[in-house]
C-alpha positions in Angstrom: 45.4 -5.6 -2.9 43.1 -2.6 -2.2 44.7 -0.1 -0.5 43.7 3.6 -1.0 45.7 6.5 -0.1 45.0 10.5 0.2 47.7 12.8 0.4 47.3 16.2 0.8 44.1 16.1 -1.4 42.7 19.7 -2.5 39.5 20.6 -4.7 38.6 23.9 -5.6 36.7 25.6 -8.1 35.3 29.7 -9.7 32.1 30.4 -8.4 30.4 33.0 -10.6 31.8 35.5 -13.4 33.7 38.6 -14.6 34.8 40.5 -11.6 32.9 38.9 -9.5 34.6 35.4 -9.4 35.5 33.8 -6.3 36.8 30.8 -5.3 35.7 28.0 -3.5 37.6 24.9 -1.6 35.5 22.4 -1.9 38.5 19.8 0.2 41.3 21.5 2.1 44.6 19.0 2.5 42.3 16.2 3.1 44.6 13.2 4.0 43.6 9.2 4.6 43.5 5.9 3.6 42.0 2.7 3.4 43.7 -1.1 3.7 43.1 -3.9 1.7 39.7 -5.9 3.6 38.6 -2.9 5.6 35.3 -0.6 5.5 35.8 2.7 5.8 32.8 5.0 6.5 33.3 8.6 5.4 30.3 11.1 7.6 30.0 14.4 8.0 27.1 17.6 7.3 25.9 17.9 3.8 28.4 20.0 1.8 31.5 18.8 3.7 33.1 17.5 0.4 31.9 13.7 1.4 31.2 12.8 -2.5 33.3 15.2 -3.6 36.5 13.1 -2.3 35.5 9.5 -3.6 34.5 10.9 -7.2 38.2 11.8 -6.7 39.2 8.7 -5.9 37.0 6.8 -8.7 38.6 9.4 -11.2 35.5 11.3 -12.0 36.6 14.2 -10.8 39.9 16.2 -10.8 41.8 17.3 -8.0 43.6 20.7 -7.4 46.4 19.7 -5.5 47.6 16.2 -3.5 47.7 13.0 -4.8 45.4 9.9 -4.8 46.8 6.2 -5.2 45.5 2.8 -5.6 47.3 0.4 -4.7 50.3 2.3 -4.9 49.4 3.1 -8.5 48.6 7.0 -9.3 44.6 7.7 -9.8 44.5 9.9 -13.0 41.0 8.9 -14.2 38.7 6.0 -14.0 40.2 2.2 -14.0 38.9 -1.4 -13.9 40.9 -1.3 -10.0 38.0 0.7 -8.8 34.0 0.4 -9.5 31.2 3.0 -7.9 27.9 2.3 -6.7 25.8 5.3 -7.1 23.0 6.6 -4.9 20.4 5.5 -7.4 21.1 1.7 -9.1 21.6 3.6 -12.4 20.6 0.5 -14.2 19.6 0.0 -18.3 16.2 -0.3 -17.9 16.1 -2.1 -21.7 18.2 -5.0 -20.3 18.1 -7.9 -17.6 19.4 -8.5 -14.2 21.9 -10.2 -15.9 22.8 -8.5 -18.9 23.1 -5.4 -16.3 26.1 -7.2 -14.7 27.0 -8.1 -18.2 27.3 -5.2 -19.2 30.6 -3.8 -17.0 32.5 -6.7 -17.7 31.9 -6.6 -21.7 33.6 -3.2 -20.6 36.4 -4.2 -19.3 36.9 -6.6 -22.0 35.5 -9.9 -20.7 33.9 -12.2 -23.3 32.3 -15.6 -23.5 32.5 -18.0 -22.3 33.7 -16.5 -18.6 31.2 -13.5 -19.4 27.8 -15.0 -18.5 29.5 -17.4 -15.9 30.8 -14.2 -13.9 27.6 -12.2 -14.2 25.2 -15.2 -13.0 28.0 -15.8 -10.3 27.6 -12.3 -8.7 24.3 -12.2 -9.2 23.9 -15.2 -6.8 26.5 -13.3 -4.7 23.7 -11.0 -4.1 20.8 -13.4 -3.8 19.4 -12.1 -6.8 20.2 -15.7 -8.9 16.8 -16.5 -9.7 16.0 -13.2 -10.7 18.6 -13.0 -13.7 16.1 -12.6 -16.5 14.1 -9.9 -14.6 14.1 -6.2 -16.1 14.7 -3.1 -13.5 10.7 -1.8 -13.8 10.0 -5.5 -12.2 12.5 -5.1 -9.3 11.8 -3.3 -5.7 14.4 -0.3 -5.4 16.7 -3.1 -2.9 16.7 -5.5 -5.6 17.7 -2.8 -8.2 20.8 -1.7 -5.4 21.9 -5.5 -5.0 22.1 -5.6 -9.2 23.7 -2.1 -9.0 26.2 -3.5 -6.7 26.6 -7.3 -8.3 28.0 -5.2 -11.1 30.6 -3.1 -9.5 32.3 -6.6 -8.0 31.8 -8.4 -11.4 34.8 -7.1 -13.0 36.7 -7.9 -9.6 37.9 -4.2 -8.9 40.4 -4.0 -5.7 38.3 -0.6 -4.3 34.3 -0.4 -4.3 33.2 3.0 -4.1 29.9 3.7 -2.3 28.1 6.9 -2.0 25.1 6.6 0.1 24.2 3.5 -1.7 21.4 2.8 0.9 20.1 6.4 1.0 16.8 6.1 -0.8 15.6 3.0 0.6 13.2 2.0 3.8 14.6 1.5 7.0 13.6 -2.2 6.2 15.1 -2.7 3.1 18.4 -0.8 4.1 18.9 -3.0 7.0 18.5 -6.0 4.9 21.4 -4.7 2.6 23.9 -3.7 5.5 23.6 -7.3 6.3 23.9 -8.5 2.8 26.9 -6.0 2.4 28.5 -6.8 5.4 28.5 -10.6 4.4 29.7 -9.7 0.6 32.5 -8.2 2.1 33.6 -11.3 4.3 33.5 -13.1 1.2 35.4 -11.0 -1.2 37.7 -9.0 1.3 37.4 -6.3 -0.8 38.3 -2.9 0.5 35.2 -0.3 0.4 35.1 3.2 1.1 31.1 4.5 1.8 29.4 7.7 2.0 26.4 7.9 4.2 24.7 10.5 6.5 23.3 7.7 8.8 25.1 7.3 11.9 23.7 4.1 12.9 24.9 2.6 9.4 28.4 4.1 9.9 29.1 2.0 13.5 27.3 -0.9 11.7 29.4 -1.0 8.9 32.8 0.6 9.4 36.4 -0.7 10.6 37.0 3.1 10.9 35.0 6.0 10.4 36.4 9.3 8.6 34.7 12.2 10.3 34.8 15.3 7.7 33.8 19.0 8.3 34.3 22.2 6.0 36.3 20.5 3.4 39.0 19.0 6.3 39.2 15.7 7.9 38.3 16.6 11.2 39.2 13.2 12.8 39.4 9.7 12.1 38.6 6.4 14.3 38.7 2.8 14.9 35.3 1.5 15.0 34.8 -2.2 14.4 32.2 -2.6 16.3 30.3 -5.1 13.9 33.3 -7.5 14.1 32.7 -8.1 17.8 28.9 -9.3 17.3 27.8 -12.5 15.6 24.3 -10.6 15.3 23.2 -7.7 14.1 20.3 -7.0 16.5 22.6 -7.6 19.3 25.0 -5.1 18.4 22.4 -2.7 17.6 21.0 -2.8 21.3 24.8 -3.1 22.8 25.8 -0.1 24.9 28.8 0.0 22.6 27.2 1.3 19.6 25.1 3.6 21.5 28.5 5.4 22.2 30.3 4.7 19.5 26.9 6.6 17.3 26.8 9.1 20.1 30.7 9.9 20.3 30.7 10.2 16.1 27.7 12.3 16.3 29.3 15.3 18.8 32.4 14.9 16.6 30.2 16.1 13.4 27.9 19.0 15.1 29.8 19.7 18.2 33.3 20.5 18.6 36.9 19.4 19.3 36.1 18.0 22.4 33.6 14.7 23.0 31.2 14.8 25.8 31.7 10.9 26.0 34.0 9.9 28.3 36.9 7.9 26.6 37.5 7.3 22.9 35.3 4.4 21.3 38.4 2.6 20.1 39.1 1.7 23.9 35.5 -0.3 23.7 35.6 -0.4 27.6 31.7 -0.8 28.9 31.6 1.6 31.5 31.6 0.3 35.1 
């Protein structure tokens, strides 16, 4: 379970008033999808309609045309198949770690005992176990993230939503989380579709990487580099990613042609 698909998708919306209206496409017949235990990485320049397209998919947002499904189940508005993990944690800063992750399952309709069981379960998930009792104003901004995304996977959705989860944090602390999301996801297989601007987090993360300009998808491609490298500093320094970060970062400023020699899905060192 977990498979996300795009057809045709197209937002658009009045910019201004009176006679002086006009309208704007925000997403032009954007078309993907996403399989059940598979990243995929969504880049592209500010303004490209990046955020735009997984508010769709979560539901917060309405489309103008196309048609989203989860799991082959029409998206018409939020559901308990999808959760989203928001730039900023977006936590209650009134309640615990715990009661935090709490909090989306009492939502979904979870009670005692299985509610606190579940919470303190993904809160371990996230190495955050001993911090349960802990309010957000006593929590570095990566601990906040890793209770931010402890409750998206509490109420066990098939689709986590990410947009640029890692955006506001240090190089440090955003490494740390890759790892720790990278690992989550081995565990739980769930599919996840993520927003960034980094490149070097897209090759890290992704099993393909949705390259978007202007509204369109300009191109999609395999990646999987991270599941060819037990360790992360090795594949960091491998002349793999080095092309695979170069090749996706022509694709987004350059133009229909790569100066790299060879798609990155043929993962052939050169000679």
């Amino acid at each position: 379970m977990g498979e996300v698909i795009v057809d045709n998708v197209s937002k658009s919306f009045a910019l201004g008033r009176g006679h002086d209206v006009k309208r704007v496409d925000a997403l032009i017949d954007v078309s993907f999808g996403a399989h059940d235990n598979e990243i995929v990485v969504i880049v592209g320049p500010s303004g490209c309609g990046k955020s735009t397209i997984l508010r769709i998919i979560m539901g917060l947002e309405t489309l103008s045309s196309g048609l989203v499904t989860v799991d082959g189940r029409h998206v018409s508005g939020c559901g308990h198949d999808r959760c989203y993990v928001f730039q900023q944690a977006q936590l209650l800063p009134w309640l615990s770690a715990l009661r935090n992750v709490m909090f989306g399952l009492e939502m979904k309709g979870v009670r005692e005992p299985e509610l606190t069981q579940i919470a303190a379960d993904h809160l371990e998930l996230v190495g955050l176990g001993k911090y349960a009792r802990m309010r957000p104003y006593q929590m570095s901004g990566g601990m906040q993230q890793r209770v931010g995304i402890a409750r998206a996977l509490a109420p066990d959705p098939s689709v986590l939503l990410m947009d640029e989860p890692f955006g506001a944090l240090d190089a440090q602390t955003r490494e740390t989380l890759q790892k720790s999301l990278v690992d989550i996801q081995n565990r739980t297989k769930k599919t996840i579709l993520f927003v960034t601007h980094d490149l070097d987090e897209a090759v890290v993360l992704a099993d393909r990487v949705v390259i978007m300009r202007s509204g369109r998808v300009h191109e999609e491609i395999d990646v999987g580099v991270r599941r060819k490298f037990d360790d992360f500093d090795a594949m960091r320094k491998s002349a793999e990613f080095a092309r695979v970060r170069d090749y996706l970062a022509h694709a987004i400023h350059g133009g229909n042609e790569s100066h790299v020699e060879g798609h990155p899905t043929l993962g052939d060192e050169p000679n």
